[in-house]
TIFI-516315 format. One record per atom (N, C-alpha, C): residue number from 1; residue in one letter; chain; atom name; x, y, z. Coordinates in pm, 1 decimal. Example, Ala and Ser with C-alpha at 12.3 -4.5 7.8 and 13.67 -1.06 7.14 Angstrom:
! TIFI-516315
pos  code  unit  site  px  py  pz
1  A  A  N  1319.0  -569.0  780.0;
1  A  A  CA  1230.0  -450.0  780.0;
1  A  A  C  1320.0  -330.0  780.0;
2  S  A  N  1285.0  -225.0  708.0;
2  S  A  CA  1367.0  -106.0  714.0;
2  S  A  C  1290.0  3.0  787.0;
***
This chain:
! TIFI-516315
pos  code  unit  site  px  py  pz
1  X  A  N  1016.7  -3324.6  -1718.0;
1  X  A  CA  922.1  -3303.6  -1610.9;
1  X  A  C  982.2  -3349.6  -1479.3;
2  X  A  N  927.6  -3248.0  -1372.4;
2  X  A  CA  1016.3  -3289.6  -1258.7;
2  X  A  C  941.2  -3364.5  -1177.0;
3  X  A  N  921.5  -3446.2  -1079.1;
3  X  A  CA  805.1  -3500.1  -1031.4;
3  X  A  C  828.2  -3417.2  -810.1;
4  X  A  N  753.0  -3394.6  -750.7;
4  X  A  CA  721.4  -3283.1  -638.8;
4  X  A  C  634.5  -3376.9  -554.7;
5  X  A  N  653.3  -3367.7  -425.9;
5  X  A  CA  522.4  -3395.3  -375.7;
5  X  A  C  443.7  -3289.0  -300.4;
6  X  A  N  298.0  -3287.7  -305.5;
6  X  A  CA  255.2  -3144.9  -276.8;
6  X  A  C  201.4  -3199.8  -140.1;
7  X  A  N  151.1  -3095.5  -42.1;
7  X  A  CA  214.2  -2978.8  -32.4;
7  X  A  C  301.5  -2893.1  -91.4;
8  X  A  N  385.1  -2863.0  -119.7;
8  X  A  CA  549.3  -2803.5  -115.5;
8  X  A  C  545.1  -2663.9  -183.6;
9  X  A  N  712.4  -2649.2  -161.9;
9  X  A  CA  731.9  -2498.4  -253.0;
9  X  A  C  817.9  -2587.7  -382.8;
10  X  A  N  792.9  -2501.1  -470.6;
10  X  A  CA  887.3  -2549.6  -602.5;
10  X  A  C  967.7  -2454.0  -618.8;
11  X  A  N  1105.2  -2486.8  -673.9;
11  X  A  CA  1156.9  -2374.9  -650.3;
11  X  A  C  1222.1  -2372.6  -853.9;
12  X  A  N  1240.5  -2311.8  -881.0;
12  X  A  CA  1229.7  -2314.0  -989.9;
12  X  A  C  1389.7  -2173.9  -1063.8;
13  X  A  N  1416.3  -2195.5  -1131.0;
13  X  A  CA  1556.0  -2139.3  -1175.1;
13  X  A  C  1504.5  -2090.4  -1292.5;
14  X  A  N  1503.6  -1949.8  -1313.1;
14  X  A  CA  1520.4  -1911.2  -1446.3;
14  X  A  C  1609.9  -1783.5  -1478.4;
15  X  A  N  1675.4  -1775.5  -1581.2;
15  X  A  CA  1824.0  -1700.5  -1642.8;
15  X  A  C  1762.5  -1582.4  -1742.1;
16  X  A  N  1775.5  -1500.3  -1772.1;
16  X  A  CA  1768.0  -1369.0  -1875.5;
16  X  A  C  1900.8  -1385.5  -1868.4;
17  X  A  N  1999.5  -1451.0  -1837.2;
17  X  A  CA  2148.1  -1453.9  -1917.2;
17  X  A  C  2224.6  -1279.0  -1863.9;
18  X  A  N  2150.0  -1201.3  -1798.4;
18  X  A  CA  2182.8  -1046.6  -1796.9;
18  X  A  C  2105.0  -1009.0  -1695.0;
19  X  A  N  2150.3  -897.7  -1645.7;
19  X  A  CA  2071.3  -822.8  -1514.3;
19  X  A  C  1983.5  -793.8  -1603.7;
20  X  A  N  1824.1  -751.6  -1553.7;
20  X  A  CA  1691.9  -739.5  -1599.3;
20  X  A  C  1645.6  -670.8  -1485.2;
21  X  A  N  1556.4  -570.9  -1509.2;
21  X  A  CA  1432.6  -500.7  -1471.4;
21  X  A  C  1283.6  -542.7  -1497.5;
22  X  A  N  1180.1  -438.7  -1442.7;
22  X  A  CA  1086.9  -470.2  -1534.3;
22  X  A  C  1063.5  -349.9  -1606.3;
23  X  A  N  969.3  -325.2  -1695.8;
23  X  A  CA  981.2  -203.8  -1805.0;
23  X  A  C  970.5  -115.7  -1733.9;
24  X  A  N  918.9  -44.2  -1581.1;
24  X  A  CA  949.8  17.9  -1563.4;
24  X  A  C  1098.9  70.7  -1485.5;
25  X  A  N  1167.7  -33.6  -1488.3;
25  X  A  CA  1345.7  -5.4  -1405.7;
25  X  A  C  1299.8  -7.0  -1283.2;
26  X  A  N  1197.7  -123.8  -1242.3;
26  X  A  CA  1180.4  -179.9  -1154.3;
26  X  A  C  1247.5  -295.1  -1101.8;
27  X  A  N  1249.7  -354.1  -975.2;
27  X  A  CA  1277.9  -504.4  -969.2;
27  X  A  C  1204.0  -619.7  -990.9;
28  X  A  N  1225.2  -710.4  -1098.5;
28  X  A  CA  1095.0  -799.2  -1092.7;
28  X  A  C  1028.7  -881.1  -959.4;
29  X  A  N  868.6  -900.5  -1011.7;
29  X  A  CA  870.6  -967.7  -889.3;
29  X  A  C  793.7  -1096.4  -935.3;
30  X  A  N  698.4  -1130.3  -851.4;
30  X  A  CA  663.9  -1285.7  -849.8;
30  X  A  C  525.7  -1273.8  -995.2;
31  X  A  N  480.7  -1129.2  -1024.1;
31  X  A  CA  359.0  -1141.5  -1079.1;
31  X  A  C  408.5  -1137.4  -1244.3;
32  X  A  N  571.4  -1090.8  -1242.7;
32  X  A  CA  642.1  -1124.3  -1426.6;
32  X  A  C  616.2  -1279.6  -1466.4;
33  X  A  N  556.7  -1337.5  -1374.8;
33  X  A  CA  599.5  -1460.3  -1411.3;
33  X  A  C  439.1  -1527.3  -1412.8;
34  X  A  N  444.5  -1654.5  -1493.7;
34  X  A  CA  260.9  -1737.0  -1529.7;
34  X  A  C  280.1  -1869.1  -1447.0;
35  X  A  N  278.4  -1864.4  -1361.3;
35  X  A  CA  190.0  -2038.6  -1299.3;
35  X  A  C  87.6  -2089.0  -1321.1;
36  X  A  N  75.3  -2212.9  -1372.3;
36  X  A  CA  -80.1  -2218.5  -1432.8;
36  X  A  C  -101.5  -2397.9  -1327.7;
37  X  A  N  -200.0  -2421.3  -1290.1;
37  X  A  CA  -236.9  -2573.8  -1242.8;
37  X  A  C  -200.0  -2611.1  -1107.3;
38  X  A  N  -227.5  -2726.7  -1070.1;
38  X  A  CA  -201.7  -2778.2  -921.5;
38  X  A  C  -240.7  -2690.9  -841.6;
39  X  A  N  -338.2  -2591.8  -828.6;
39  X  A  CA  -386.5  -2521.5  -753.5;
39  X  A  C  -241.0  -2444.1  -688.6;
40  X  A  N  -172.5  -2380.2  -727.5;
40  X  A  CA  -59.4  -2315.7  -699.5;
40  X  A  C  -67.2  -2146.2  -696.2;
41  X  A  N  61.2  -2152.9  -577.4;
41  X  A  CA  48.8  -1988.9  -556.2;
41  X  A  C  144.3  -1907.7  -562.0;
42  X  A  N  182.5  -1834.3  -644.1;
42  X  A  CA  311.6  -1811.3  -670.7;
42  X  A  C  380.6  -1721.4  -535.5;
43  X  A  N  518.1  -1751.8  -437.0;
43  X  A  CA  510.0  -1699.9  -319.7;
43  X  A  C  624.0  -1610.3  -310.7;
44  X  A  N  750.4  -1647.6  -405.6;
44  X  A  CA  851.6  -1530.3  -404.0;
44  X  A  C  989.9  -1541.6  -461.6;
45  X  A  N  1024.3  -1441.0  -542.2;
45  X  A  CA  1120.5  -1433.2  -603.4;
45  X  A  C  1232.9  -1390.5  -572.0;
46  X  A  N  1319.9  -1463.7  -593.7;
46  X  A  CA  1446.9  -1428.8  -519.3;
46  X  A  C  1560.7  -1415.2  -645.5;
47  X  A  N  1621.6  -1278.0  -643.8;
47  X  A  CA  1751.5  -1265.2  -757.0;
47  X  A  C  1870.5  -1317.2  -715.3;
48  X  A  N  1948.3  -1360.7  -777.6;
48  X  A  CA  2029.3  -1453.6  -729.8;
48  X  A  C  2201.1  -1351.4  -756.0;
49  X  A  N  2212.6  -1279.3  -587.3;
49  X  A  CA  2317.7  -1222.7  -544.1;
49  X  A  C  2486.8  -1211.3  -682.0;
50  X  A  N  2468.1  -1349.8  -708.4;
50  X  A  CA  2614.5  -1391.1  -762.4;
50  X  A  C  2582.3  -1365.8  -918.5;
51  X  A  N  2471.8  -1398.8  -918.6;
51  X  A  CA  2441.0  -1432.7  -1086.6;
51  X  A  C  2335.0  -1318.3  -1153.1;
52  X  A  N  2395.2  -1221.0  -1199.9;
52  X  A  CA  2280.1  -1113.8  -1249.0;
52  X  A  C  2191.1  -1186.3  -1362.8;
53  X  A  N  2108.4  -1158.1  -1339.6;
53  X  A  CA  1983.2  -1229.3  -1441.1;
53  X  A  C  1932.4  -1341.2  -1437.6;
54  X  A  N  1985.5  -1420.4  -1291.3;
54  X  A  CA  1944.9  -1564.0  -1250.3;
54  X  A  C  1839.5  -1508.9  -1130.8;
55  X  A  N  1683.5  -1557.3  -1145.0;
55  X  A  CA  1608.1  -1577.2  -1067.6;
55  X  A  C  1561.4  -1697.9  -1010.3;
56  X  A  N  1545.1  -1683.2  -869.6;
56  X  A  CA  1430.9  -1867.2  -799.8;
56  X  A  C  1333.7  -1797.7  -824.7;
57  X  A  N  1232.1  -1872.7  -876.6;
57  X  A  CA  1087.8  -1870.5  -887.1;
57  X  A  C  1072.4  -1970.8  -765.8;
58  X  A  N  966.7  -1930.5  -646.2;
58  X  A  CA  899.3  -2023.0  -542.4;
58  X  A  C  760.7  -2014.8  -591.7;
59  X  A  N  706.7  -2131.6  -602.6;
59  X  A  CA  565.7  -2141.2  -667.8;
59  X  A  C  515.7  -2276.0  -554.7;
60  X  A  N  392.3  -2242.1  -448.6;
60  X  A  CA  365.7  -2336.6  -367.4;
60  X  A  C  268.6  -2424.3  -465.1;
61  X  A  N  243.7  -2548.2  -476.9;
61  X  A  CA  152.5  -2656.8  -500.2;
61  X  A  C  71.9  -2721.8  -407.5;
62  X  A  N  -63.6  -2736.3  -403.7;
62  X  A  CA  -135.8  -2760.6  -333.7;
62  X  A  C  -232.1  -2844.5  -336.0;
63  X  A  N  -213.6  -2912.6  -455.4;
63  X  A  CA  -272.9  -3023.1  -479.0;
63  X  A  C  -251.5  -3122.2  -627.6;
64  X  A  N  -285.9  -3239.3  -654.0;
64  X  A  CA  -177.8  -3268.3  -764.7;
64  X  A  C  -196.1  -3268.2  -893.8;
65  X  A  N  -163.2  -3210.1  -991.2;
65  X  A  CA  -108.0  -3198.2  -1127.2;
65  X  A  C  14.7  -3153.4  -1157.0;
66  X  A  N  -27.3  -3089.6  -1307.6;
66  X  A  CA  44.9  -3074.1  -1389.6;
66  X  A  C  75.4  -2920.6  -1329.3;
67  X  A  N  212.8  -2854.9  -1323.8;
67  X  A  CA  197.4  -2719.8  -1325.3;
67  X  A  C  362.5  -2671.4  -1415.1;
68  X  A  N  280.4  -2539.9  -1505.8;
68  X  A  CA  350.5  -2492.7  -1578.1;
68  X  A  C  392.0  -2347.7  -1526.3;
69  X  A  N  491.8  -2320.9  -1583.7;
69  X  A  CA  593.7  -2217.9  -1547.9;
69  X  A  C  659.8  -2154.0  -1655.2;
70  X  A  N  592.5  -1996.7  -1668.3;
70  X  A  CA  628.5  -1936.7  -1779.6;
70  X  A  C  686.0  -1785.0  -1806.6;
71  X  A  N  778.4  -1746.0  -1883.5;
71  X  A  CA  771.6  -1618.1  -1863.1;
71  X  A  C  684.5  -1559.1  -1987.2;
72  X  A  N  612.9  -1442.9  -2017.3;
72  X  A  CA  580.3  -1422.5  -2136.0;
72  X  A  C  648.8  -1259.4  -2112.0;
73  X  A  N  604.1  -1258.0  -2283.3;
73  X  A  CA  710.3  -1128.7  -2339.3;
73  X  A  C  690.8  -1017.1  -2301.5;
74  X  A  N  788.0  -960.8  -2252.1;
74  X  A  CA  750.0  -813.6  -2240.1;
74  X  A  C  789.6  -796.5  -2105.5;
75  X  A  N  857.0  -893.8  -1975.5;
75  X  A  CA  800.3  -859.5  -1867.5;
75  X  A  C  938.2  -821.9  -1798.4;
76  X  A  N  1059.1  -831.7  -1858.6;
76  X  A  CA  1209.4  -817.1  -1808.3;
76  X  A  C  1236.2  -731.5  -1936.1;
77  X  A  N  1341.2  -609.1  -1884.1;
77  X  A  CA  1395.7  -535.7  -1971.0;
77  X  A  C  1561.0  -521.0  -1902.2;
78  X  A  N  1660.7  -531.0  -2023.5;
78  X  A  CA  1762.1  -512.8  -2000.5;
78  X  A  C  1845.7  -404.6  -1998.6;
79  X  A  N  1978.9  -353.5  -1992.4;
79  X  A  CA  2020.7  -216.8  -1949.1;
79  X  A  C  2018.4  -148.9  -2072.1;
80  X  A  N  1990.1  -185.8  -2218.7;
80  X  A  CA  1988.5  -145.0  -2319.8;
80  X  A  C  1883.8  -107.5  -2322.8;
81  X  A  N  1756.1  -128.3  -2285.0;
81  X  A  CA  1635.0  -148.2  -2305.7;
81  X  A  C  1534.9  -208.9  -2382.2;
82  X  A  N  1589.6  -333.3  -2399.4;
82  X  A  CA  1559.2  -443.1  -2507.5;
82  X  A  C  1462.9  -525.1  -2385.4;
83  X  A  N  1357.5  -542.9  -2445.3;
83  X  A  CA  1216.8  -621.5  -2379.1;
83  X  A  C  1278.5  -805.5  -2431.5;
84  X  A  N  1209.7  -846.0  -2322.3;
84  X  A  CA  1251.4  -1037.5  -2328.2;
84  X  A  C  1152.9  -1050.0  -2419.6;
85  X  A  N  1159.5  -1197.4  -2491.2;
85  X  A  CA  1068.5  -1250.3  -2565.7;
85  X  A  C  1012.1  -1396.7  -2491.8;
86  X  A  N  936.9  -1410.9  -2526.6;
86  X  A  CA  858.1  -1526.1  -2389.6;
86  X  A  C  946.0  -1637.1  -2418.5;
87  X  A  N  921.9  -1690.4  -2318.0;
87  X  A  CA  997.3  -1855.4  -2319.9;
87  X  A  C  918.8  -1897.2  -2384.4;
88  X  A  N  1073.7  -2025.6  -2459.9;
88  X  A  CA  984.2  -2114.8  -2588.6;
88  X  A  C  915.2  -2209.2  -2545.0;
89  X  A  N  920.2  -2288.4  -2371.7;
89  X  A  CA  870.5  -2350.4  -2315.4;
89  X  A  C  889.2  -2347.9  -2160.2;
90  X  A  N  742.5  -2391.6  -2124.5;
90  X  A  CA  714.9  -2386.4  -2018.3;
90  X  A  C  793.1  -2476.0  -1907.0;
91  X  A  N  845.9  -2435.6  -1801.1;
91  X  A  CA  854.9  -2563.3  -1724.7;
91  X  A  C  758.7  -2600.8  -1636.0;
92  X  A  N  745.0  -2756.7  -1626.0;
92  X  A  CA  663.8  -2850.6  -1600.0;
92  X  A  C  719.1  -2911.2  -1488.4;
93  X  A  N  599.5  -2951.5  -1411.2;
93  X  A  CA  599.1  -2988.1  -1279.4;
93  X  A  C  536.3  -3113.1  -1212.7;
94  X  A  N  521.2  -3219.8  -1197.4;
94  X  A  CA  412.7  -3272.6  -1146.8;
94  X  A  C  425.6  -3308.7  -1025.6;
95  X  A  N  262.2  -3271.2  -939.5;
95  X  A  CA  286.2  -3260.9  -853.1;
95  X  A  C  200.7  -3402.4  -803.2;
96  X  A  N  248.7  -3508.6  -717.2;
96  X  A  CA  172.3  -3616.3  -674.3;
96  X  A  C  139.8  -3580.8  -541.7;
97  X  A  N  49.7  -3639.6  -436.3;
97  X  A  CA  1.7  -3690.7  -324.3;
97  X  A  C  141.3  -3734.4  -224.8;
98  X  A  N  176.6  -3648.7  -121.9;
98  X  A  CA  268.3  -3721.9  -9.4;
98  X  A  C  198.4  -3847.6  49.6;
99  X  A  N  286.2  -3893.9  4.0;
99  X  A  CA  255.8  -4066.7  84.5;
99  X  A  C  245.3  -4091.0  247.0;
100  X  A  N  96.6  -4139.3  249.8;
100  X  A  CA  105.0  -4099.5  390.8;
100  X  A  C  146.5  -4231.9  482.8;
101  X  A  N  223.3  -4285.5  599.1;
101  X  A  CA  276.5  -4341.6  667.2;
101  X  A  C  123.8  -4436.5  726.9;
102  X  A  N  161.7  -4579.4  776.7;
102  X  A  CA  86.1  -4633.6  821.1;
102  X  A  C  88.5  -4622.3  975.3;
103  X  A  N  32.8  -4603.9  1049.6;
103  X  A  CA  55.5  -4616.1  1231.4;
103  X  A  C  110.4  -4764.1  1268.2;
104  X  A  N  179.0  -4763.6  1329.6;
104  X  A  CA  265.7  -4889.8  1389.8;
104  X  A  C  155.6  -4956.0  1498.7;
105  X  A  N  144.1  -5100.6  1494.2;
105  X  A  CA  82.1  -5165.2  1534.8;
105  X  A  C  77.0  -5148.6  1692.7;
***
């Protein structure tokens, strides 16, 4: 678990190991993917130029918990046309309270 302070963006790394689509030989976007908690909004996906099949997930947090991060099955297809199978686990987030500063005397 990573620990965040919210406000923020999370930025989040995930691999299909291979260039990926979505089933329709689309480009994926932010909605292949499950954010669940911390009142979060999922804001944008970025493919990563160097690395075919490496995505940032940006997922904003907005208040504090737990937040999970998932792919489920079906939502990336590869040049064969073989569908992903969901992640075996979620990644986890927690998000605390920015510490707020005292005013100087």
């Amino acid at each position: 678990l990573a620990a965040v302070q919210y406000p923020s963006a999370v930025e989040i790394a995930i691999d299909f190991g291979e260039e990926v689509t979505d089933p329709a030989g689309e480009p994926l976007t932010v909605d292949a993917f499950t954010a669940v908690g911390a009142n979060n909004q999922k804001s944008n996906l970025v493919a990563d130029d160097l690395n075919p099949g490496l995505y940032l997930l940006y997922v904003n947090v907005r208040e504090e918990g737990t937040l999970s991060v998932s792919v489920p099955a079906g939502v990336a297809m590869d040049q064969a046309g073989n569908l992903n199978s969901a992640s075996a686990t979620p990644v986890e987030v927690i998000a605390a309270a920015t510490p707020r500063r005292r005013p100087s005397p």
